[in-house]
Structures are given as structure tokens and as C-alpha cells.
VMD Tcl script that draws the C-alpha trace (Angstrom):
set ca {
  {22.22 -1.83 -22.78}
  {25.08 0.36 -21.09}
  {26.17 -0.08 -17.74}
  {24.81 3.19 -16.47}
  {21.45 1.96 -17.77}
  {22.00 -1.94 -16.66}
  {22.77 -0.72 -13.66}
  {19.44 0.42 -12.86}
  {20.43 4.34 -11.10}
  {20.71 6.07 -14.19}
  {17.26 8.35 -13.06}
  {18.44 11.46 -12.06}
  {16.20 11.54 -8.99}
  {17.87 7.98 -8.14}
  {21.07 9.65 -8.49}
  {20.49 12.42 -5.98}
  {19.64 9.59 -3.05}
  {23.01 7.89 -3.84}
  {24.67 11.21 -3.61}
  {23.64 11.54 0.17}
  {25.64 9.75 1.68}
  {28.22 11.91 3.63}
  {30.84 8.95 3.93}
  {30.83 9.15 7.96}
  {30.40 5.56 8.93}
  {28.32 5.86 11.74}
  {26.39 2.77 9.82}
  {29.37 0.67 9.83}
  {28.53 0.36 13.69}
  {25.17 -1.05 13.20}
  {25.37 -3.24 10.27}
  {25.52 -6.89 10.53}
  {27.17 -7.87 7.83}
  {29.78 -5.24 8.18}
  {30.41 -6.52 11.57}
  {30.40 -10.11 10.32}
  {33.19 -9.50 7.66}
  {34.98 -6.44 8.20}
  {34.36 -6.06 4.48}
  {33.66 -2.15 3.78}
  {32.16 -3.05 0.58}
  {29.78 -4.87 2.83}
  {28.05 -2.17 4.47}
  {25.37 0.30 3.56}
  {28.10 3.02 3.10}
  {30.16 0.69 0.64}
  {26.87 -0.38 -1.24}
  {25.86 3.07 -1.61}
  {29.37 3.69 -3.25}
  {29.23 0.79 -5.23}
  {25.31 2.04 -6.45}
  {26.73 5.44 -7.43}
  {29.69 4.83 -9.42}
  {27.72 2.11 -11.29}
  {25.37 5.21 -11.96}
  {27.50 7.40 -12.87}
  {29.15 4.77 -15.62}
  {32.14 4.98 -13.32}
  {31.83 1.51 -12.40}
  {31.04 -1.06 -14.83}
  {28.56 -3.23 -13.96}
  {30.50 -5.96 -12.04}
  {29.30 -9.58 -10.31}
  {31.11 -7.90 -6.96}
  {28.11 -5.21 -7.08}
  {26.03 -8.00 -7.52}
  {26.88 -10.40 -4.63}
  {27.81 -7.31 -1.90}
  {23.98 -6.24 -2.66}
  {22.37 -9.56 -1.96}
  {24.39 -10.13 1.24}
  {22.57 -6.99 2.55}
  {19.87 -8.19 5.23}
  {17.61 -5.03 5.05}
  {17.66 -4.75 8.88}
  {17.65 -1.03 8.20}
  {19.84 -0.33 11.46}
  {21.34 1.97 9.30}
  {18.82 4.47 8.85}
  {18.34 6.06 12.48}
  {22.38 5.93 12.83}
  {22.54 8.12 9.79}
  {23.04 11.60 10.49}
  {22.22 12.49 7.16}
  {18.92 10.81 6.76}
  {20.05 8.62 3.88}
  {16.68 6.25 3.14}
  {18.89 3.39 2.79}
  {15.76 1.11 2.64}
  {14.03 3.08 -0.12}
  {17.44 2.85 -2.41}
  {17.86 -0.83 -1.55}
  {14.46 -1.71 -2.27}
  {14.73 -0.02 -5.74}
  {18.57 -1.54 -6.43}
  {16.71 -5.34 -5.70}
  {14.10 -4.90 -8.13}
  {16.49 -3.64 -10.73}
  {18.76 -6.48 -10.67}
  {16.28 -8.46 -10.64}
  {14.87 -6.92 -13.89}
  {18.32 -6.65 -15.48}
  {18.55 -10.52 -14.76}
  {21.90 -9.68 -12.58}
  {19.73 -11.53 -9.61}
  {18.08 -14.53 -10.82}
  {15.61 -15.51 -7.68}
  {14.95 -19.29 -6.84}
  {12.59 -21.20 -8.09}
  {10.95 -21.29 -4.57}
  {11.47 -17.69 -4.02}
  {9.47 -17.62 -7.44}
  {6.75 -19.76 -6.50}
  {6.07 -17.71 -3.18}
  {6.09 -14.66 -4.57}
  {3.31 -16.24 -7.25}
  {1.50 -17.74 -3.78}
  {1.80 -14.89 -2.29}
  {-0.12 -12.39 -4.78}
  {-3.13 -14.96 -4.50}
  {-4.24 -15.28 -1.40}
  {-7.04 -18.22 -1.60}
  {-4.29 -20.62 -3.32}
  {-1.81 -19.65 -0.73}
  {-4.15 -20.54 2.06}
  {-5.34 -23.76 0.25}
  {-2.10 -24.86 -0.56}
  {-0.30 -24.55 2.87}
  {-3.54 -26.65 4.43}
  {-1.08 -29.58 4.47}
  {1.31 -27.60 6.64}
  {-1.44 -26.54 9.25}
  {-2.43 -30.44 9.57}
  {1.60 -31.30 10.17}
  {2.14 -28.55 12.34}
  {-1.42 -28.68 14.25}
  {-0.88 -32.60 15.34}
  {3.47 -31.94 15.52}
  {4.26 -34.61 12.53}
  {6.62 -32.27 11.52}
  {10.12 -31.21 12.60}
  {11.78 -28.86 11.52}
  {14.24 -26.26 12.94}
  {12.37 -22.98 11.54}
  {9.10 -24.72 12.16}
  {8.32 -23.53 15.43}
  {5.74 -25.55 18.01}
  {2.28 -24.38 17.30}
  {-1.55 -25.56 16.80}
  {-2.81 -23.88 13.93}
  {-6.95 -24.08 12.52}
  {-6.70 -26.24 9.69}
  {-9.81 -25.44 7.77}
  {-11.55 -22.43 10.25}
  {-9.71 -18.92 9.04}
  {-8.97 -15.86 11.37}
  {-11.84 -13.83 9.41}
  {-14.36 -16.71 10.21}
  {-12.95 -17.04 13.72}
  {-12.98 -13.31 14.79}
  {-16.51 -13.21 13.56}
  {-17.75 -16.10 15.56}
  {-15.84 -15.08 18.67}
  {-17.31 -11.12 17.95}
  {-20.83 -12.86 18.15}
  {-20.17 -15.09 21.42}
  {-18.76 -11.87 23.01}
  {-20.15 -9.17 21.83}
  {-17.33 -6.30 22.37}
  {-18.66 -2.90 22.40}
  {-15.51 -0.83 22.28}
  {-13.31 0.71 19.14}
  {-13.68 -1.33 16.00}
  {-10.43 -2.14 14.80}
  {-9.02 -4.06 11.51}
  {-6.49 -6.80 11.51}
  {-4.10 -7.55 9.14}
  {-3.53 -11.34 8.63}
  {-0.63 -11.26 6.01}
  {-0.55 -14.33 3.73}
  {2.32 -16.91 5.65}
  {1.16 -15.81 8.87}
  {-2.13 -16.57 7.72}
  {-1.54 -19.51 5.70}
  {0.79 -21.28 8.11}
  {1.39 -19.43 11.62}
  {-2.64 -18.95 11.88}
  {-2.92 -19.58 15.42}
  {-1.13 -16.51 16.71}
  {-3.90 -14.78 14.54}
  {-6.28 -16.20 16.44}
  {-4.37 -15.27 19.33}
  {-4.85 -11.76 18.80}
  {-8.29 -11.64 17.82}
  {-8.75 -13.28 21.22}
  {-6.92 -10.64 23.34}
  {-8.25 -7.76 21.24}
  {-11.55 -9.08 22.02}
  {-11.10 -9.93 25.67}
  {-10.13 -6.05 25.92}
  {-13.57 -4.56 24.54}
  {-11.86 -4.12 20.61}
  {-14.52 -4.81 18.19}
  {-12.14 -6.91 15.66}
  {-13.07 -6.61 11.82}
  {-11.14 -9.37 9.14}
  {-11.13 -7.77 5.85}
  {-11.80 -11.36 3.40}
  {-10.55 -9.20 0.24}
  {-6.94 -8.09 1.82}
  {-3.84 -9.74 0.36}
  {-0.27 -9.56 1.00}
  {1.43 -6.15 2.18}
  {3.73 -6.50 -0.05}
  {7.01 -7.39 1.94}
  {8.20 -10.45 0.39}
  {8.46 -8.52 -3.24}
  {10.66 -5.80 -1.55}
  {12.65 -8.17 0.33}
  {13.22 -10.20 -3.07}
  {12.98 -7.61 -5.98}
  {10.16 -9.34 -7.27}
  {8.36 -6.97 -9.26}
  {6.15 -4.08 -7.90}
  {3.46 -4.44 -5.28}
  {0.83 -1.79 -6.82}
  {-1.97 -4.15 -7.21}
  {-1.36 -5.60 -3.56}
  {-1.62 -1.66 -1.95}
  {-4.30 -1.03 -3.78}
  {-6.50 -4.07 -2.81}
  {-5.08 -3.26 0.81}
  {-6.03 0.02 0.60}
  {-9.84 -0.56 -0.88}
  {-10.18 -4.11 1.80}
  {-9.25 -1.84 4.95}
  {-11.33 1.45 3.40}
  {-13.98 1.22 6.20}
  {-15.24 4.39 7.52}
  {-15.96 2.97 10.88}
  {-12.82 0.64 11.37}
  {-10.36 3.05 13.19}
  {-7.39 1.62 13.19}
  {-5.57 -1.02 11.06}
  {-3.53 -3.33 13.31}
  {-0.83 -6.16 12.50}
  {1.09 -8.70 14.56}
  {4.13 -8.55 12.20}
  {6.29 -6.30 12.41}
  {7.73 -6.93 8.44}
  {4.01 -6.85 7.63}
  {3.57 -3.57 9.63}
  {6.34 -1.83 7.55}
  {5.51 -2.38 4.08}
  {1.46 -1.99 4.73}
  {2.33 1.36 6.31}
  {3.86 2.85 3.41}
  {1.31 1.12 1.03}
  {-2.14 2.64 3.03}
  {-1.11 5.39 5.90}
  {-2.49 7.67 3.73}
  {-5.78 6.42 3.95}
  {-6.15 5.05 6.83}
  {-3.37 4.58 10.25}
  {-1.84 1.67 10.22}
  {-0.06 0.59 13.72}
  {1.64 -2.63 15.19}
  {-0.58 -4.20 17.86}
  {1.75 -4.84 21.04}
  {1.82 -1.07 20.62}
  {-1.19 -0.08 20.35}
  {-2.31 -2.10 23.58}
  {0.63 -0.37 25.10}
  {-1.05 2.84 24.20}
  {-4.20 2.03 25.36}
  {-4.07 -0.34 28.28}
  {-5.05 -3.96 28.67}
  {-5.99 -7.11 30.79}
  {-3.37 -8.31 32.52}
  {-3.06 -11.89 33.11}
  {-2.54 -13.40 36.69}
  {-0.32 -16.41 36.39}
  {1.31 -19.22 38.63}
  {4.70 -19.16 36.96}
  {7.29 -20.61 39.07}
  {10.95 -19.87 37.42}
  {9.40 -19.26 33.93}
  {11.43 -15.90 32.44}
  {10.52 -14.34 29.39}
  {13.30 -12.82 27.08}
  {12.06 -10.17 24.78}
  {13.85 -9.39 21.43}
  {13.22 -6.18 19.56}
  {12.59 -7.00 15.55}
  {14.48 -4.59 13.29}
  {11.43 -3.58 10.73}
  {8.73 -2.85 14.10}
  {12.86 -0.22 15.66}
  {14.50 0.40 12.62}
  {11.62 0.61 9.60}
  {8.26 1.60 12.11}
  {10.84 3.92 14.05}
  {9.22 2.27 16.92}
  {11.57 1.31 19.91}
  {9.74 2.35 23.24}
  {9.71 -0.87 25.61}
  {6.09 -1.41 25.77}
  {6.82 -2.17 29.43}
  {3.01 -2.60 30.30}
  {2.21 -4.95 27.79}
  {5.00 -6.79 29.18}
  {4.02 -6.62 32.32}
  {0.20 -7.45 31.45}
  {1.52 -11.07 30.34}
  {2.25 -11.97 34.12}
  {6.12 -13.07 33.49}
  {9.08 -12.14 34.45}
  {10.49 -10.54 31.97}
  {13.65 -8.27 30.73}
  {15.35 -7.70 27.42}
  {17.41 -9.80 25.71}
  {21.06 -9.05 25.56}
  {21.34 -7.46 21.75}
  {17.74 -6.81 21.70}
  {17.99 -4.05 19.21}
  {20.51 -6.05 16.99}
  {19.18 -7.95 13.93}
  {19.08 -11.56 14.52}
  {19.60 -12.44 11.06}
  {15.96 -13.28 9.77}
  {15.97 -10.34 7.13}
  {12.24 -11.72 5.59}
  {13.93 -14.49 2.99}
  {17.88 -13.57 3.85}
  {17.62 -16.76 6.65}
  {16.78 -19.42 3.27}
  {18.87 -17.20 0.47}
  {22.19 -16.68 3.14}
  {21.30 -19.38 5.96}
  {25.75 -19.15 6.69}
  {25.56 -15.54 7.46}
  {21.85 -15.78 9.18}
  {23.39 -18.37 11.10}
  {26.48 -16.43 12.30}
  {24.50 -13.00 12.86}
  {22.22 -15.11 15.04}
  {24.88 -16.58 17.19}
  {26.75 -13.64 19.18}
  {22.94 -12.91 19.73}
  {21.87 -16.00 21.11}
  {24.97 -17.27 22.92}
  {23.07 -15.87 26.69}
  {20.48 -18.82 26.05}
  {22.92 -21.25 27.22}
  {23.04 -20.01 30.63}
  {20.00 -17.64 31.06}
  {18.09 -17.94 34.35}
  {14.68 -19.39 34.01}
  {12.75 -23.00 33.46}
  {11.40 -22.48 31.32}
  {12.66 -19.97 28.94}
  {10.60 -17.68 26.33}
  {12.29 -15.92 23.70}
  {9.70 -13.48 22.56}
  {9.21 -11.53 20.06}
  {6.66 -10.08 17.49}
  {7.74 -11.19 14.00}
  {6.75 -14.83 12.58}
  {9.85 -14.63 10.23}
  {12.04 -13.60 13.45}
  {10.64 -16.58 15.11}
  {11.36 -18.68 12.69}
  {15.38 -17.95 12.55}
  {14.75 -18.10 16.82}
  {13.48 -21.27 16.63}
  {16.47 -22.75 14.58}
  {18.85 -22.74 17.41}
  {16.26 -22.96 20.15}
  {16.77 -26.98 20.33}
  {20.57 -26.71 19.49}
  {21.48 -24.67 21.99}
  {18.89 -25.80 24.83}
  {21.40 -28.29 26.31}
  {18.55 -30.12 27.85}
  {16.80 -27.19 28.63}
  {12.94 -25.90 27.82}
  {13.36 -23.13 25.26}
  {10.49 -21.88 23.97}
  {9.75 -19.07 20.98}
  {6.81 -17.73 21.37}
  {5.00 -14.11 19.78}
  {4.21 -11.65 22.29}
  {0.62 -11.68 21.67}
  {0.69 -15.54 22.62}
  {2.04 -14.68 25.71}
  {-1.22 -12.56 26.49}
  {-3.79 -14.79 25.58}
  {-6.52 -15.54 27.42}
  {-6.84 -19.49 26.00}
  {-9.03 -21.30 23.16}
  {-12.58 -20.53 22.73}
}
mol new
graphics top color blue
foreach p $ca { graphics top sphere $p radius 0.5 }
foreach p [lrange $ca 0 end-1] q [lrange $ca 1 end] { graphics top cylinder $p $q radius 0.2 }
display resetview
């Protein structure tokens, strides 16, 4: 095979996106690993260099193409600092998938075995029943493992139609994305939502036959993700379900682009924003809540209002975390396949938890993967102190039924 060919870019289409880059650096600004290293080869303006001249046959295909790709997080900060619209995370997405068929990224074995979990749904579910036990009764500790009491047997579909019956809604009917590890191992802030869609007159519909969105293969490379929009598309094609909502904002991202067309797809704490909601009435004391922003729901869903009555709705005090907008380093699989860089892009961010007012603290947000990297140096750098991660939705909810 010849480099330009090995390389993956030798379409001519592909070539034109690699060409758009107008070389001003406005991305170097915004990019975490850029600002991490200093490295110009490390930032989407060096990659996009690196992509073309491999293209072009200008640049054989080198290990140093190789290893500046994979330290890319995928935050996508890039894209709105661009003046020239480059669709960074379009060209990325493509470059992973081509190493990955050229054998120049060899994924691990576990990355492997998720991605074969993931596509199948039911084994996915039965096989993480272990980790709902652990987690529901805390026998488990681990630092990305945050606190949580998941349903070990009961699923969000079976829940939401229980709790539909019992309180018969008569508002919008809405459909609810579950994903497959938020489903399979975070399952409780599922049933968090369902409860505060429910408590605010949303008739909530579970799709059984919907399977993953898809992000894990673009974060990884692993193959393409037709099969998974198309069963997306045909589980959510419900002529009286108007909306398709999802509590991840990674989830939100790649389902958008797999079924917009068909039917609108938008991020829940948004969509209550929108709309209006409950709000709770709490006795809080000191407790502060710190909200951070995730980079696929601001940079990929272009969506970075503050949803400042949804905040408000949750009864806390509450104000943005310093570097809200920054990426904290969770980049889907980048905080298990680069845990040194997650680690360091995660520290300037978190440093304000050692002294923050509030007892306790919540660092919120509205990404399970985000949460996890959160919850990694939530114990480390408590000093004593109660800090909790928590999703946004949790921080609405109205309590078990």
C-alpha cells in the first residue's frame, strides 16, 4: 500500500477538508493538549498539517503522525474558535477509523471488548449486573466509580413505564435515550430523569429496541456505526413521541448526527430550560453547587447558554466553575487510553476545589464520562472535605418512588 493510500486522506473530498485550514491559530488557544505541551504538532492546526502532507504523499507515513493523533482528546474547542469553519471533529473522526483500519492504531483489548458490548445491548446490560450490585450496596471503590445506587435487575424502560402508570402525566410525550454504560452501569441517574420528566407533566416513552449512539466507535475508530443509527433511527420513529431527549451530553452529539433528520434530538437540562420546570424548595445550609460545562453538550451540540433556571429550579446555590468551558480531560475513553495527560488537563481545572466555599460541595455536571474523570480527584483533593459529583438531573429530583 503507498503512504498516500495508508494514510487514509487520499479521497479527494477528504483532501479538500484538510486544505481548510487557514493556519491562524486561533485553536492553539483552546486546545488542551496544545496548552499542556507547547507542542505545535499537538494541536488541531499541527494535526491537520500532519493529515495533509501524509495525503498529499508529502509526508510518509510516520509513528509521530500516529502518536500526535491519539493524544488528541476530541474536546472539539476548536471548532467554534475557528474562523474558517474547519469541522475538525468530522476529519478526526475519519483519521481514527483509518488508522485503525490501516493497523497504525491497534485498540486494547478492553477498548475491543466494549466496543463488542457496546453494539449488543442485552449482553452489555447483563454483563455489567455485577457492577450495579457493587456499586448499589458501595463494595466497590474506585476513583472513577462515582457514589451511586443503581436498579440491579428493574431497567429505566420498565421503570418509566411503571412510574407513567402510578402518575399518569398528561403532557408532551417525549423519548429518552438511555445509552448503553449509562444504562448498564450509571442507571440510577436514568431513573432520575424519568422521575423529574414525569413530575413535570412529560409523558416519558423508553424505546426497548434502541442501542448505542454510536460515540464510543468515533471516539475509538472502531469501525462504522451504520447499523447502530439505523436501529436508533427505526426505535425512536414514533409519530407521537415529540422529542428525543438524552442526559449525556457525548450521547447527545453522536445521536444527533445519526437521527436529526428524522426526528429532533435535544439534551434534557435544556430542554427543561426551554420549557420550565418544578423547582425544588430545599433546607440547604452551606451546600454550593459548582457547575461544569461538558465540551460535546458547548463545543459539539453548539450549546453554551447557562440554563440559569434549571439551575435555579434545583434550590442550591449555585455558580460556575472556574474553567467551566475548558475540557476537563474525560474525552469519552482518552481518561483510560492517556490517564497522564487526563490527569494534568484535569488539574489547573480542579485546583479551586481545595478552597471553594461550601459544605458540602457539588461538582455538577451532565456527562457520566465527565463525572467519572470528576470523581477521580474528588477524594484526593477533598482534604477532609465533602465533595460530591453529582449529574444535574440528580440535583432536581424529586426522590425514589
Amino acid at each position: 500500500m503507498n503512504p498516500v493510500n495508508k494514510a487514509g486522506m487520499h479521497n479527494p473530498s477528504n483532501r479538500d477538508l484538510l486544505s481548510s485550514c487557514v493556519h491562524c491559530g486561533f485553536c492553539l488557544e483552546v486546545c488542551p493538549t496544545y496548552q499542556l505541551t507547547g507542542d505545535e504538532n499537538n494541536s488541531p492546526r499541527g494535526r491537520l498539517r500532519l493529515w495533509k502532507e501524509e495525503a498529499a504523499g508529502d509526508l510518509p507515513v510516520d509513528a509521530w503522525t500516529d502518536f500526535y493523533t491519539s493524544e488528541c482528546v476530541g474536546c472539539l474547542a476548536c471548532e467554534p474558535a475557528c474562523p474558517a469553519n474547519v469541522p475538525y471533529g468530522l476529519i478526526l473522526n475519519q483519521v481514527r477509523s483509518q488508522h485503525v483500519a490501516a493497523g497504525r492504531n491497534r485498540p486494547s483489548l478492553q477498548t475491543r471488548v466494549g466496543d463488542y458490548l457496546a453494539r449488543r445491548g442485552r449482553l452489555f446490560d447483563i454483563s455489567m449486573m455485577p457492577l450495579r450490585l457493587l456499586r448499589r450496596y458501595d463494595w466497590l471503590k474506585h476513583r472513577k466509580l462515582f457514589p451511586g445506587k443503581p436498579a440491579v435487575v428493574l431497567s429505566t424502560a420498565k421503570y418509566a413505564e411503571e412510574l407513567m402508570k402510578k402518575r399518569q402525566p398528561t403532557g408532551p410525550r417525549v423519548g429518552l435515550f438511555t445509552g448503553c454504560l449509562m444504562e448498564s452501569v450509571f442507571r440510577e441517574i436514568n431513573f432520575a430523569t424519568v422521575r423529574v420528566l414525569i413530575e413535570n407533566n412529560y409523558q416519558v416513552v423508553v424505546p426497548t429496541d434502541q442501542g448505542c449512539c454510536g460515540a464510543f466507535q468515533h471516539h475509538t475508530g472502531l469501525g462504522n456505526t451504520d447499523e447502530l443509527d439505523r436501529q436508533n433511527r427505526q426505535a425512536f420513529a414514533m409519530d407521537d413521541v415529540d422529542v428525543v431527549l438524552t442526559n449525556s451530553s457525548g450521547c447527545g452529539l453522536a445521536l444527533t448526527k445519526a437521527i436529526a433528520a428524522t426526528k429532533p434530538v435535544r439534551d434534557v437540562i435544556d430542554f427543561l430550560n426551554d420549557k420550565g420546570l418544578v423547582s425544588r424548595d430545599r433546607v440547604i445550609g452551606d451546600a454550593k453547587m459548582y457547575i461544569d460545562l461538558p465540551c460535546h453538550l458547548v463545543h459539539g451540540q453548539k450549546i453554551d447558554r447557562i440554563a440559569e433556571r434549571v439551575f435555579d429550579a434545583t434550590g442550591y446555590r449555585w455558580e460556575l466553575a472556574p474553567m467551566a468551558y475548558d475540557c476537563c480531560g474525560a474525552g469519552g475513553t482518552y481518561q483510560f487510553d492517556k490517564p497522564e495527560n487526563a490527569a494534568k488537563i484535569l488539574q489547573r481545572k480542579s485546583e479551586f476545589l481545595c478552597d471553594a466555599p461550601g459544605d458540602p460541595i457539588y461538582l455538577v455536571t451532565t456527562n457520566h464520562v465527565c463525572m467519572m474523570q470528576w470523581n477521580s480527584v474528588a477524594r484526593s483533593i477533598a482534604g477532609g472535605r465533602s465533595i460530591r459529583v453529582r449529574h444535574l438531573i440528580q440535583m432536581l429530583d424529586p426522590g425514589e418512588e
